[in-house]
C-alpha positions as CSV (number, residue, x, y, z in Angstrom):
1,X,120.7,83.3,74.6
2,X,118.5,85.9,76.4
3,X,119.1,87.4,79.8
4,X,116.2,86.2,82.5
5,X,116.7,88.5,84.9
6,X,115.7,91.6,82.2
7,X,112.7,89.7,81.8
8,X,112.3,88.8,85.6
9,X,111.8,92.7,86.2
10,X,108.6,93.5,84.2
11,X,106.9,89.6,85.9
12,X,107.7,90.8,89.7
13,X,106.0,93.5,90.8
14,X,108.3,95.8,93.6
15,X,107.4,94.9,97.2
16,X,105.5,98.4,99.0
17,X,108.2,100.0,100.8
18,X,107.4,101.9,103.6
19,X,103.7,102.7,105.6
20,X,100.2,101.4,104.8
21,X,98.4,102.9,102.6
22,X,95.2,105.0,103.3
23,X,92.9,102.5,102.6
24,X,94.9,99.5,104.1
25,X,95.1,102.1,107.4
26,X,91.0,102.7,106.8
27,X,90.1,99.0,106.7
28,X,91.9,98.4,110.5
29,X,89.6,100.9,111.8
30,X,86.6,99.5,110.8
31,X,87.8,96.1,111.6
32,X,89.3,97.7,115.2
33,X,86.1,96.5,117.2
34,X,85.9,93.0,116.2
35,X,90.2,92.9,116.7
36,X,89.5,94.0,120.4
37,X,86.8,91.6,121.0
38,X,89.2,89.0,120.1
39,X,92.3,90.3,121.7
40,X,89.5,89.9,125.0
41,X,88.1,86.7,124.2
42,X,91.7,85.2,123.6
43,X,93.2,87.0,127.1
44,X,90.0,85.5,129.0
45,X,90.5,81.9,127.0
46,X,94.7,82.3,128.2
47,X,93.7,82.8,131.9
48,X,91.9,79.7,132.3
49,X,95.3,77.6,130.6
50,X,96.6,76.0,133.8
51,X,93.3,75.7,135.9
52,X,89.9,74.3,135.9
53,X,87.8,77.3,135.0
54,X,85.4,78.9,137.5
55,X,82.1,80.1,137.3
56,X,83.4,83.8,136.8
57,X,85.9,82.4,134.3
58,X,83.0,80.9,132.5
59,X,81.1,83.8,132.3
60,X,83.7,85.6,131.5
61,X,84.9,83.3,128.0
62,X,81.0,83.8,127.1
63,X,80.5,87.4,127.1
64,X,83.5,87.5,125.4
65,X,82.5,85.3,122.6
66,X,79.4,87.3,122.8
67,X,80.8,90.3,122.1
68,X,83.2,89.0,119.0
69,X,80.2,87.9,117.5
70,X,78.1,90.9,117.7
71,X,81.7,92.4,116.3
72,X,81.4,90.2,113.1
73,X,77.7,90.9,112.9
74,X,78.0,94.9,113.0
75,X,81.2,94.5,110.3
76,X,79.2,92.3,108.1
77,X,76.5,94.3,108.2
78,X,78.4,97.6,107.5
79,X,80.2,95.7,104.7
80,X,76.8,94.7,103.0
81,X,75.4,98.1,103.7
82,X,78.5,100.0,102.0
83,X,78.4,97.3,98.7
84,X,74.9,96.7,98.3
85,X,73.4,99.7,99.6
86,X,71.1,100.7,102.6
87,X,67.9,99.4,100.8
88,X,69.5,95.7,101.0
89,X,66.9,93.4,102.6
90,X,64.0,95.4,104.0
């Protein structure tokens, strides 16, 4: 009969141990600006919870979601410029 755990080893890979790597660390960054825009849109979306939102409240959800969608569009763009190249679409 064979032993399953000497063959479990070489299946599971070992869990990282430790700090993220470089390029884990390099991807946050990039992604930093459309984090903050939502951390903003989701703080001006908690203040309106337990009230009828005013005007300023209003305006206030829509910049937001303004600005996490000019976020997404700058990442995506930077994403298709760094795998396609800048000639992409011109």
């Amino acid at each position: 009969m064979k032993n399953i755990v000497a063959l479990q080893a070489l299946v599971t890979d070992t869990p990282p141990v430790g700090e993220p790597t470089d390029a884990e660390l390099d991807a946050i960054e990039a992604e930093m600006p459309l984090i903050s825009a939502e951390v903003e849109l989701l703080d001006a979306q908690i203040m309106t919870l337990d009230r009828i939102p005013s005007q300023l409240d209003r305006r206030r959800i829509r910049r937001a979601r303004r600005k996490v969608l000019t976020a997404r569009r700058e990442l995506t763009n930077r994403s298709a410029v760094t795998a396609f190249g800048p000639g992409v679409g011109a």
